[in-house]
C-alpha angles and dihedrals in degrees: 000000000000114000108195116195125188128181122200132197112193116214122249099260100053118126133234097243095045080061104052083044083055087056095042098042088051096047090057089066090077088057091052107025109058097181085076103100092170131019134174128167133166152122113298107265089245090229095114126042116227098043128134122256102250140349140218124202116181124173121208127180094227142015089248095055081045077059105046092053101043086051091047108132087219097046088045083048088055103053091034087053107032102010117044081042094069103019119127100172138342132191115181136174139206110216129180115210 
């Protein structure tokens, strides 16, 4: 199994509402990608400083399925249209477990 992990942090200037459209639009990729076999996306939790801003964690059964999502032309049309508009900074990992 492929574990992706993908840390956001939102410029100062983001709004509230491109946020939530961040979370909404994500949540629409189980419904259209069904390599996804896990997927879990939200606003970092605030208990510890330093954090990023929000994080992703998606589970695939295989590299190829991690591919075809992150290939996805709706996925690539979310962060193009919510994400890269309001990112700061991103850090993200592939891990296989």
């Amino acid at each position: 199994m492929i574990r992706h992990i993908v840390l956001f942090t939102w410029t100062d200037d983001a709004t509230d509402e491109q946020k939530a459209a961040v979370t909404a639009e994500l949540r629409k990729l189980p419904g259209v990608i069904p390599q996804l076999r896990s997927y879990t996306v939200g606003a970092d939790a605030g208990i510890n400083q330093g954090n990023h801003d929000y994080a992703v964690v998606a589970d695939f059964d295989s590299v190829d399925d991690y591919l075809v999502y992150r290939d996805h032309p709706q996925h690539q049309a979310v962060i193009a249209q919510h994400i890269k508009p309001i990112l700061a900074s991103r850090a993200a990992a592939q891990l296989s477990v």
